[in-house]
DRENRO-108552 format. One record per residue (C-alpha): residue in three letters; x, y, z. Coordinates in steps of 0.2 Angstrom, whole numbers, always signed. Example, Ala and Ser with C-alpha at 12.3 -4.5 7.8 and 13.67 -1.06 7.14 Angstrom:
DRENRO-108552
<"ALA", <+62, -22, +39>> <"SER", <+68, -5, +36>> 
This chain:
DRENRO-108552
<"UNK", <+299, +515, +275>> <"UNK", <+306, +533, +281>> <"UNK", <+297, +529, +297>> <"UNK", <+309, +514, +300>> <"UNK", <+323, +524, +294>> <"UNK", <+318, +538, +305>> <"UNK", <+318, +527, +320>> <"UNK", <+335, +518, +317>> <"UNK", <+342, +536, +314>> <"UNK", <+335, +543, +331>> <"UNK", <+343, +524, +340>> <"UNK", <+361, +529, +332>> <"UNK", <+361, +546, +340>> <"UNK", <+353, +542, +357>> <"UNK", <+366, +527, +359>> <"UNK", <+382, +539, +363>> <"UNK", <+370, +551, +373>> <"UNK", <+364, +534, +386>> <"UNK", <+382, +528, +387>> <"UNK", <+387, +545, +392>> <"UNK", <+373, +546, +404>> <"UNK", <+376, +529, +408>> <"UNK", <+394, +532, +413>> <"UNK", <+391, +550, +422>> <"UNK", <+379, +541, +435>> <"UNK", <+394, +526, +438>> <"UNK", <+395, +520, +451>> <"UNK", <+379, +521, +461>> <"UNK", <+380, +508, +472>> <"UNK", <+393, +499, +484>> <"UNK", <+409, +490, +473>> <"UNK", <+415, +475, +478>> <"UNK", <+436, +471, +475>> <"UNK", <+438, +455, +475>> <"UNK", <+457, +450, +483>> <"UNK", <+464, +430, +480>> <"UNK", <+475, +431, +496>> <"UNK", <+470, +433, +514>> <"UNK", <+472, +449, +526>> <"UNK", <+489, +459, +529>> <"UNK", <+494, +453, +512>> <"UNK", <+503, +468, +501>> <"UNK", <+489, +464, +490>> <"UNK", <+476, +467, +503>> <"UNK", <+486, +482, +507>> <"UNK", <+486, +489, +491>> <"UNK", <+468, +485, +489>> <"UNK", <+461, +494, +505>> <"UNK", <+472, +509, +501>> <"UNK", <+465, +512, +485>> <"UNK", <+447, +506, +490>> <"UNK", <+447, +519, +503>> <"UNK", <+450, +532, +490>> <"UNK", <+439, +526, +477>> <"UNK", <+424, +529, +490>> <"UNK", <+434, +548, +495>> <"UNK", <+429, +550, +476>> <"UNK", <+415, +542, +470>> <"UNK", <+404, +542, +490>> <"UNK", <+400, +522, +487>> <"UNK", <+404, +511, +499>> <"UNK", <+420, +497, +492>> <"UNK", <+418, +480, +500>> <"UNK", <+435, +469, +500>> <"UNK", <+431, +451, +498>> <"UNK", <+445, +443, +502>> <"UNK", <+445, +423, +494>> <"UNK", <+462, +416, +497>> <"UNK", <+469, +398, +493>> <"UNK", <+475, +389, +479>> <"UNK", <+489, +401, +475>> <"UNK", <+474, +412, +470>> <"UNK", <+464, +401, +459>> <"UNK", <+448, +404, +471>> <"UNK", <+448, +421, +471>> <"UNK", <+450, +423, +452>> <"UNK", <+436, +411, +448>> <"UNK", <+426, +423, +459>> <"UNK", <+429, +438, +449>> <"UNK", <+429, +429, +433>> <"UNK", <+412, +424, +438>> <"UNK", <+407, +440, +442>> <"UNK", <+394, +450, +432>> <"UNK", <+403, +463, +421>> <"UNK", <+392, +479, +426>> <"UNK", <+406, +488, +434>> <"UNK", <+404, +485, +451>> <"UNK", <+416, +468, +455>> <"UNK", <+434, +474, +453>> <"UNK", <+448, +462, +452>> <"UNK", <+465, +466, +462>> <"UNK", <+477, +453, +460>> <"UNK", <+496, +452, +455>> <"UNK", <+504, +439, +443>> <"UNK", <+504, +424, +454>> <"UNK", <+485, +422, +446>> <"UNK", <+486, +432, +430>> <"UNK", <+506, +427, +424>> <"UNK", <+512, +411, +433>> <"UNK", <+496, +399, +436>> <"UNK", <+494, +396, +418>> <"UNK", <+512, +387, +417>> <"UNK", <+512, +381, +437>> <"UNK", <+493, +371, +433>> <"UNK", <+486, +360, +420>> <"UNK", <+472, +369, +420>> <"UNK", <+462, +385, +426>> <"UNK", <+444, +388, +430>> <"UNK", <+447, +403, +423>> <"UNK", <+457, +410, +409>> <"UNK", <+473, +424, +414>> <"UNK", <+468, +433, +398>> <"UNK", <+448, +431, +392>> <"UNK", <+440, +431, +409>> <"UNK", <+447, +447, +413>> <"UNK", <+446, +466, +407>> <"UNK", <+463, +476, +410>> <"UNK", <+460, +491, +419>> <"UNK", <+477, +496, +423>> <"UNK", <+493, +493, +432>> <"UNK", <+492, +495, +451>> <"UNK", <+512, +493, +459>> <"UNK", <+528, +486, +456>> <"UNK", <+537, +482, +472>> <"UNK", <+554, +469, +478>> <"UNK", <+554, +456, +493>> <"UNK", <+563, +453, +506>> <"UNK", <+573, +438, +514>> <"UNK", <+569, +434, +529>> <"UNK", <+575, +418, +540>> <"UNK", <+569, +415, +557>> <"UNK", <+580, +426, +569>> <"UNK", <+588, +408, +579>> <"UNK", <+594, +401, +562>> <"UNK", <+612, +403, +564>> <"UNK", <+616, +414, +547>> <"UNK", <+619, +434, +543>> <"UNK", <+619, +435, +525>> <"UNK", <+615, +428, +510>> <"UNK", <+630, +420, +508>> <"UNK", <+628, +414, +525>> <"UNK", <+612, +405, +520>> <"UNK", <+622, +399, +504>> <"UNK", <+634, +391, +516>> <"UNK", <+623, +383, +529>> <"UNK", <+609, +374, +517>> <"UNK", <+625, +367, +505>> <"UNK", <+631, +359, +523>> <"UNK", <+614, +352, +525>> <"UNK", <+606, +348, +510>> <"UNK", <+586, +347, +512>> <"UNK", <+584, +352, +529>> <"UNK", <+579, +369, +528>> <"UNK", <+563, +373, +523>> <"UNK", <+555, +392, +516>> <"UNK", <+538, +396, +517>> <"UNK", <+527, +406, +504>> <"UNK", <+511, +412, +504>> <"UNK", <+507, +416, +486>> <"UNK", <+514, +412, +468>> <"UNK", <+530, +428, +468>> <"UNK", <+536, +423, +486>> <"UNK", <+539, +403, +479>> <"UNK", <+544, +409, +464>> <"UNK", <+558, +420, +472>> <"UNK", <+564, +407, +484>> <"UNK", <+565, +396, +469>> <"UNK", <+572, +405, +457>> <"UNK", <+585, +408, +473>> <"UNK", <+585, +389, +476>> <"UNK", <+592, +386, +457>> <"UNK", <+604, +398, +456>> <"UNK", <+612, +396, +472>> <"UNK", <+613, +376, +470>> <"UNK", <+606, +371, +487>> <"UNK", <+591, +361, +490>> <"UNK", <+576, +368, +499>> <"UNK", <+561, +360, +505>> <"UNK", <+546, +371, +500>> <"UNK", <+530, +372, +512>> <"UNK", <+516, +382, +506>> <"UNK", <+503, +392, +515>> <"UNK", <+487, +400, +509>> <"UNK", <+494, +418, +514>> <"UNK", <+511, +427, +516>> <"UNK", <+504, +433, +533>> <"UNK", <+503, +414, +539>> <"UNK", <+520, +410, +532>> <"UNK", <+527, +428, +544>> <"UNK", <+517, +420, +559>> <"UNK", <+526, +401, +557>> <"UNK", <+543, +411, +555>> <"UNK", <+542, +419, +569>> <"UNK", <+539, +405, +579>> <"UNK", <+551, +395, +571>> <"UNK", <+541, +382, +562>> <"UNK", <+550, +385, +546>> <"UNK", <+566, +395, +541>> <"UNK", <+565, +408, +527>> <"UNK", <+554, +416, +517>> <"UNK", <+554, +426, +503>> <"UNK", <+543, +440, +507>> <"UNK", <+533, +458, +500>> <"UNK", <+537, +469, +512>> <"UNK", <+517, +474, +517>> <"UNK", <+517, +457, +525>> <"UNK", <+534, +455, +533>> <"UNK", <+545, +470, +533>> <"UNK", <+537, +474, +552>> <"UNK", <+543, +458, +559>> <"UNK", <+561, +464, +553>> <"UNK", <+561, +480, +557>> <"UNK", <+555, +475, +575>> <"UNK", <+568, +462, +577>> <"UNK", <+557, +447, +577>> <"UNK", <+566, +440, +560>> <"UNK", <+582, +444, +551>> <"UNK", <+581, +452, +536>> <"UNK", <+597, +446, +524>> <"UNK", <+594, +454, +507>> <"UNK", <+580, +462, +494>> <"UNK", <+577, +455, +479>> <"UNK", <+578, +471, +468>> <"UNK", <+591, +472, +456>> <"UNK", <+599, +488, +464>> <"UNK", <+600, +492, +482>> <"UNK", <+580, +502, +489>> <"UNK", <+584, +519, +495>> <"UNK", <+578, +520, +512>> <"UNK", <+585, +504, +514>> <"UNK", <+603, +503, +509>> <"UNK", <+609, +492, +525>> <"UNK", <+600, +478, +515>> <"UNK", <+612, +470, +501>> <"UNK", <+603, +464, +485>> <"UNK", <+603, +445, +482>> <"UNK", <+610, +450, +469>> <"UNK", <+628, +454, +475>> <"UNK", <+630, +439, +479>> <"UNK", <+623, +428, +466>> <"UNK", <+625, +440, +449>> <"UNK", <+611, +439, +439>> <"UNK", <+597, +437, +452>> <"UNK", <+580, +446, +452>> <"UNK", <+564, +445, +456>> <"UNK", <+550, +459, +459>> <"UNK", <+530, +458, +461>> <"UNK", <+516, +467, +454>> <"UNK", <+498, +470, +457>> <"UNK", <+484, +478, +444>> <"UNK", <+466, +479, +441>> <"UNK", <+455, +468, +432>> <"UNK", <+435, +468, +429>> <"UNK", <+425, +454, +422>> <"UNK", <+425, +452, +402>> <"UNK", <+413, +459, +396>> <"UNK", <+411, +476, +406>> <"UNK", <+407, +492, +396>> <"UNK", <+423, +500, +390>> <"UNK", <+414, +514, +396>> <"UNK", <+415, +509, +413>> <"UNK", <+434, +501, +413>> <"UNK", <+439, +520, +408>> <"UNK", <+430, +528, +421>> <"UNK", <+435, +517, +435>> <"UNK", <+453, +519, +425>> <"UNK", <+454, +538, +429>> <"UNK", <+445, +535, +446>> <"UNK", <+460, +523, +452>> <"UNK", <+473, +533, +444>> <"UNK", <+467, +549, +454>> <"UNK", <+470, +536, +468>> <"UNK", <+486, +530, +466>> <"UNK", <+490, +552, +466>> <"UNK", <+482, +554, +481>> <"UNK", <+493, +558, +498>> <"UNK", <+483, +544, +509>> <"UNK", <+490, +531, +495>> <"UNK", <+508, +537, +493>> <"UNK", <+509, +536, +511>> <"UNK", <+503, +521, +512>> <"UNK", <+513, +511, +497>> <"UNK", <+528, +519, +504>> <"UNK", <+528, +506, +521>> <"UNK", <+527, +495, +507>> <"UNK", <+541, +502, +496>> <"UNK", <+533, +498, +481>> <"UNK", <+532, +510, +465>> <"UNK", <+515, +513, +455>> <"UNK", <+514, +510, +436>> <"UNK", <+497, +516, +431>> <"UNK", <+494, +516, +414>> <"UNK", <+480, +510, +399>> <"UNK", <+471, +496, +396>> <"UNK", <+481, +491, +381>> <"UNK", <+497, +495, +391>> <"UNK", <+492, +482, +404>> <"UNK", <+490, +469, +394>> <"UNK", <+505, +469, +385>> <"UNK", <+512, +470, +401>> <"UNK", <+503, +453, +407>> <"UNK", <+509, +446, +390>> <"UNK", <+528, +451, +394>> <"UNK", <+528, +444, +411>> <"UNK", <+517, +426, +408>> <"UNK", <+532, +425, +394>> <"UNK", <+546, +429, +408>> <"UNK", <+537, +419, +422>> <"UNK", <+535, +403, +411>> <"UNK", <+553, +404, +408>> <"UNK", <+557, +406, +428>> <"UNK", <+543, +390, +431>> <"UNK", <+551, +381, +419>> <"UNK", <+570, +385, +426>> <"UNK", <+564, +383, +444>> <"UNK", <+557, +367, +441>> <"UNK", <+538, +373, +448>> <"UNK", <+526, +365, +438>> <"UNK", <+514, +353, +447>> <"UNK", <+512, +335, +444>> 
């Protein structure tokens, strides 16, 4: 009897000392980051830039899987499928882990028990941007022209914010649009610019270049006030009161990992998002960082699948 005691004695103190140990040696082998949207995307931007840090810190190589389509559906059954050892992370925005889950009937996977929060990643507005021969230099403009042709001008998006931004804009401007969408924001740029299609609403990673180069005409950001650096761009917002909109990206691992493991790579990221090489980086972007705790993610998950459910429902986005 003491032997069995003895035994079950020695297993409650070794536990704390193997996870420690366990944790100390993470990670020891290439990670993988799983993306749901393609190349060039501000998700893929945000990914790469902290993925090249991760490996400044850690000396393992990070592999970016991009899996785009179905407004991110493939990519997050990919993670969500992923064994939870710590070495499949999951960067994504709210288009999979907020919006899907009011957009779909159903989900191959679930926005909440598939995934383990690791922490917030970015918060960051978009831009409007119509095709530089569509006759309009502001939002008003754009107002103007699709109420004189109702149902002929078509925007593009490329993931679940850039739809949502157009069609929030769409229902509180009283126009009609005709939506056309694309598996990444990059492909929606590309159409723009040849003039297959005439606005988008788009993060700036994947079309700000276009404007600045003179390729599109930017109109407006979506932010709520005015981005410094960037003051010559009126908000939507001044000329429909009340308008909004803003995309996020954060971190995820499979359910199921070691809490052990979620910190560490916690603390490892938010070294990252300090780091010079990533401030540079997200400032092309003009997006802000919002790294935080676990617990803090997910209530922040469960705020914004509560405000986007009220936009889906608004805008009308729900599928058949």
């Amino acid at each position: 009897m003491r032997v069995h005691w003895l035994m079950w004695f020695v297993a409650i103190l070794a536990g704390p000392i193997a996870n420690s140990a366990f944790c100390q040696d993470y990670p020891s082998r290439p990670i993988r980051v799983v993306v749901p949207f393609g190349p060039g995307t501000g998700t893929d931007v945000v990914a790469r830039a902290i993925g090249a840090e991760i490996t400044n810190r850690t000396r393992q190589p990070v592999i970016i899987d991009n899996r785009p389509g179905a407004e991110g559906q493939i990519g997050a059954q990919v993670a969500a499928t992923a064994a939870p050892d710590g070495y499949t992370l999951f960067i994504t925005t709210q288009t999979t882990q907020a919006m899907n889950v009011h957009v779909y009937r159903s989900l191959a996977y679930d926005p909440v028990r598939s995934f383990a929060p690791v922490t917030g990643l970015t918060r960051g507005a978009q831009i409007v941007m119509v095709r530089k021969s569509l006759p309009v230099q502001s939002i008003a403009d754009l107002i103007s022209l699709a109420k004189s042709k109702p149902g002929s001008l078509t925007f593009g998006s490329g993931n679940g914010s850039s739809r949502g931004g157009a069609e929030l804009f769409r229902m509180m401007a009283k126009i009609d649009l005709v939506s056309v969408p694309y598996k990444a924001q990059t492909q929606v740029v590309a159409d723009l610019l040849g003039d297959t299609i005439d606005l988008t609403f788009s993060d700036f990673a994947a079309g700000f270049a276009a404007v600045r180069d003179g390729r599109a005409r930017g109109l407006a950001v979506t932010s709520r006030e005015r981005i410094p650096g960037l003051e010559m761009y009126p908000t939507v917002a001044e000329t429909i009161p009340g308008y909004e909109m803003w995309a996020w990206s954060a971190c995820y691992m499979p359910t199921g990992t070691p809490q052990a493991l979620v910190l560490k790579m916690k603390a490892i990221i938010r070294d990252a998002l300090a780091s010079d090489s990533v401030k540079r980086t997200f400032a092309t972007t003009f997006a802000n960082t919002f790294p935080g705790t676990p617990e803090e993610l997910a209530s922040f998950q469960a705020a914004e699948t509560e405000r986007w459910g009220r936009i889906i429902e608004f805008a009308d986005m729900k599928e058949p």
